[in-house]
N, C-alpha and C positions, 0 to 999 in steps of 0.2 A: 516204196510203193508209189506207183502213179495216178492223178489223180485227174480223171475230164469232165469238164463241166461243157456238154456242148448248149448251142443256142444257134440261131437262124443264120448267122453271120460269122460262124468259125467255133474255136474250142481252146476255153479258158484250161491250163495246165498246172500241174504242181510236179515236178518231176524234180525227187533230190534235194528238196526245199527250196529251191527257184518257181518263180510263176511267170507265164509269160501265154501270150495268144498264138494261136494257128487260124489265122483267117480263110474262110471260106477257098478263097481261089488259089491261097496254096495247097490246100490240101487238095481240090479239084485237078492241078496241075502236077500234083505230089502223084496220087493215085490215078490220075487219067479217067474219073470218070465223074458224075452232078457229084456236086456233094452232098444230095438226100439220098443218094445209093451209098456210099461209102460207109462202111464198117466202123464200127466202133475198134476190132482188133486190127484195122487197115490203122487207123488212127492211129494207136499204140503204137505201131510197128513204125511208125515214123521219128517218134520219140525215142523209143528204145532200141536198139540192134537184137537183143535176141528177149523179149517181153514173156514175161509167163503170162497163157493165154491160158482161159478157164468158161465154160460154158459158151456158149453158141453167138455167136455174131451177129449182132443187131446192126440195121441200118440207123443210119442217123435222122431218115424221116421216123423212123421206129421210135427212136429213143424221144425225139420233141412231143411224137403225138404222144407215148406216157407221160411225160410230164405235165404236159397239158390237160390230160383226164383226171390228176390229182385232186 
């Protein structure tokens, strides 16, 4: 299982029991597009070649402003 923790400045990882960061302007550069558009399953799909995808694709301004309603 994969595991993102995003935040304003990229996206903390656990993938296979390694941790390691994807900073904003890669993934901007990864996917070609801001990185508060980019998908949370864009994200995955970086990490992994073929990721089990499951429920609907959140943007990553999506996912900050939930956590920040907490």
């Amino acid at each position: 299982m994969t595991v993102l923790s995003f935040d304003e400045q990229g996206v903390d990882v656990i993938y296979e029991g390694h941790e390691f960061r994807l900073e904003k302007s890669l993934i901007e550069d990864a996917i070609e597009k801001p990185y508060p558009d980019v998908t949370d399953h864009e994200v995955l799909k970086i990490v992994e070649a073929d990721p089990p995808l499951s429920g609907e694709p959140q943007r990553i301004s999506e996912v900050l402003e939930s956590s920040t309603d907490e």
